[in-house]
C-alpha positions, 0 to 999 in steps of 0.5 A: 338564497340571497345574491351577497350571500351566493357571492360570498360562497363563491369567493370562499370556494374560489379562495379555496381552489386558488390556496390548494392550486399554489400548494401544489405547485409550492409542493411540486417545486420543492427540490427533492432532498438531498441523500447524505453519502454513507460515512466511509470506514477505516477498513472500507478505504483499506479494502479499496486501496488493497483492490485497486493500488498499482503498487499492489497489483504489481508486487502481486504479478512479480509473486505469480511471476517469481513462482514459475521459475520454480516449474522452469528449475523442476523442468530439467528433471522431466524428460525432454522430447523433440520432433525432426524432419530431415531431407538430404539431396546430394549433388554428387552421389560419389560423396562419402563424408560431409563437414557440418550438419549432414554427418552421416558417413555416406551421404545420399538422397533421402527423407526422414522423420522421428522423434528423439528423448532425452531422459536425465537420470541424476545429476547429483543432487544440482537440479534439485539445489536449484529447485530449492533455491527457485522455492526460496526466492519465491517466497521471499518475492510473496514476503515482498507482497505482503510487505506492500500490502501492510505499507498501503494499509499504513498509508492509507491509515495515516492519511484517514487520521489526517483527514479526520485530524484536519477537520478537527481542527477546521471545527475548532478553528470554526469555533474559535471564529464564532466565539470571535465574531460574538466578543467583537458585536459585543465590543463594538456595543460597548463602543457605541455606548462610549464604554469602550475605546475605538482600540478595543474594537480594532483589536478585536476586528484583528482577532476576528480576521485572524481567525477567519484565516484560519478557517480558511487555512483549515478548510485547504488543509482538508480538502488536501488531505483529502486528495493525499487519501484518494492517491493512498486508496489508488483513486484520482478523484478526492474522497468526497463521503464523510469518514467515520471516527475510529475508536483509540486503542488500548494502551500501550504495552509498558515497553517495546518487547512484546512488539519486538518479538511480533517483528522477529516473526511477523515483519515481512521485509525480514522474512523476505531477506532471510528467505533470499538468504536461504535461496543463496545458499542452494544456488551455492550448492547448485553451483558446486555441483556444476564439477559432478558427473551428468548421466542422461538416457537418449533414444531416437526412433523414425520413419525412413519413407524416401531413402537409397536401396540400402538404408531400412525403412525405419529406424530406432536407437537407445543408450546413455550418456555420461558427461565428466567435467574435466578442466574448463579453465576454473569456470565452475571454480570461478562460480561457486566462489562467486555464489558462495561470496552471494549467500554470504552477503546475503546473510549479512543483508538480513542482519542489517534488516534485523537492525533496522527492523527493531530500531523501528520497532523500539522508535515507533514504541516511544513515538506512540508512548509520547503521543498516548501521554499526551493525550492526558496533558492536551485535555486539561490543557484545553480545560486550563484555557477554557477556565483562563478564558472565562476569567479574561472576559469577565475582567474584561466585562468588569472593566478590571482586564485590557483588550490585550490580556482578553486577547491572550487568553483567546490565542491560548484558548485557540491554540488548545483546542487544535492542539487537541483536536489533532492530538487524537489523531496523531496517537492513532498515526503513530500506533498505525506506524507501530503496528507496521514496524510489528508487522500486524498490519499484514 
């Protein structure tokens, strides 16, 4: 083979090699791509802030906590058993009586110990009022918790929707931006072809900054909104994933009384008023029944290991006790007027409850109405502009319209589409407030 002809294959071998080594090291250095967060979903960040909420955990304990009191009220009807150990030693063995707590009638050296029980046996209906008004107090404390978890969940909603509200609108204001920056090059062509004046194209640079100050006012806005959703969902570090959209719901019901009846029923706070309403009224009884007769059963029995010759080895005793109150100076009196008085503000704090629940009901209800109807105007509106729009340039490109008017047109244009952008968002803010004053979000 010719020596020119072995060279050229060399090279190509050699080119060869050296084009596959820096493909190689191109592929090594190519950075590993980047893998997009998953979307987090409505009922995700609901879940989130139901398990980790301080306010959450804490109405949960206060539940757990108000249900023991019904066990300390149930205790009084269970027997009650003690232990004692007792040693006497007597400095003058002369001594027959004693004042305080050694009260036997002849006082000697000596070492006892026993147990004692005491068993009620009625108290005329008092424990068991107790008991009742204890099991209505929990379950208006659990009435509470539930009233905590439907506000978290519509805090964490309104801020969802106005995270996805704000970045509506950072889409539209980015557009708005773009459609800027294309009519300024386009003047500024003009301009340079001496068919448009130098006002023209400061005109347009003064739209063009305005709208990248809106893009800049939308992008903090998000961020903030962001940070408001991490504190609803009872995390410090802002919401970073990409948030899923959420379908509107159906439309409304044509007035308010298909909600109003839901709140009658479902509205925790009005629950939790009534069911302290209703602990009121047993604590009332309870106390009347402070003035009733007390019949208890007692017995005591023990070892006598060290004593005198005279006393046995053991002892053991059982009886009753009957307890009649008679005159205390008009305390019981004083406190059944007291809890009676209670239970019937009580009564009139669940009224107020009532009237302030179906004022929400029936203002939430012509809130979300207000923003469903404006779903419909924010639309065509946003189609008005668009076709306003389309006209300003064209007269503007025929000569026939000034900078200014072309100007307007993009402001309204601008206006509408944030408008809405952030309408959606809103009617799903506002039945998310309507579903709270109904009480579905329990």
């Amino acid at each position: 083979m010719p020596i020119a002809k072995q060279g050229d294959t060399l090279l190509k071998s050699a080119t060869t090699i050296f084009l596959c080594f820096l493909f190689a090291i191109g592929h090594a250095q190519q950075p590993a791509p980047v893998v997009a967060a998953p979307p987090l979903t409505l009922g995700q960040a609901e879940s989130i802030a139901l398990a980790n909420q301080p306010r959450m955990l804490a109405a949960q304990l206060r539940a757990r906590a108000s249900a023991e009191r019904i066990r300390q009220a149930r205790s009084a009807l269970l027997p009650t058993v003690g232990f004692n150990a007792t040693g006497v030693r007597v400095a003058d063995t002369g001594t027959s009586t004693a004042a305080g707590a050694i009260t036997t009638s002849s006082i000697s050296d000596r070492f006892a110990y026993g147990g004692s029980l005491v068993q009620l046996i009625t108290d005329f209906g008092r424990t068991s009022a107790l008991i009742a008004s204890s099991r209505s107090s929990a379950e208006a404390q659990r009435d509470l918790a539930t009233l905590t978890t439907a506000q978290v969940r519509l805090n964490v909603r309104e801020a969802y929707f106005e995270v996805l509200g704000a970045e509506a609108v950072l889409h539209a204001a980015r557009e708005a931006l773009d459609n800027r920056k294309l009519i300024s090059r386009q003047i500024r062509a003009l301009a340079q072809s001496e068919l448009r004046s130098t006002l023209d194209v400061n005109f347009a640079a003064v739209l063009q900054s305005e709208a990248e100050l809106a893009v800049v006012r939308a992008e903090s806005t998000v961020e903030q909104q962001r940070a408001h959703l991490a504190s609803a969902m009872g995390q410090q570090q802002p919401v970073v994933a990409p948030l899923e959209e959420v379908d509107l719901p159906a439309s409304l019901a044509p007035d308010p009384a298909s909600f109003l009846s839901l709140a009658d029923t479902q509205r925790a706070d009005l629950n939790a008023a009534q069911a302290q309403q209703r602990a009121a009224v047993q604590f009332a009884l309870s106390e009347k029944r402070l003035s009733y007769p007390t019949l208890s059963a007692v017995g005591s029995a023990g070892e006598v290991p060290f004593r005198d010759h005279t006393l046995h080895d053991n002892y053991a005793a059982a009886g009753f006790n009957l307890n009649i109150p008679v005159f205390n100076g008009g305390l019981f009196a004083a406190r059944r007027s007291e809890a009676e008085l209670e239970a019937n503000a009580r009564a009139r704090d669940a009224d107020e409850v009532k009237l302030e629940v179906n004022e929400q009901v029936r203002d939430g209800w012509y809130r979300a109405n207000e923003a469903f109807r404006s779903l419909d105007v924010s639309a065509r509106l946003v189609a008005q502009s668009k076709e306003a729009l389309r006209l300003a340039q064209a007269r503007y490109g025929a000569g026939l319209g000034s900078i200014v008017e072309l100007n307007e047109a993009q402001l309204n244009e601008t206006s509408a589409e944030i408008d809405a952008a952030d309408s959606n968002y809103s009617y799903l803010a506002r039945r998310a407030e309507l579903d709270y004053a109904a009480g579905l979000l329990n």
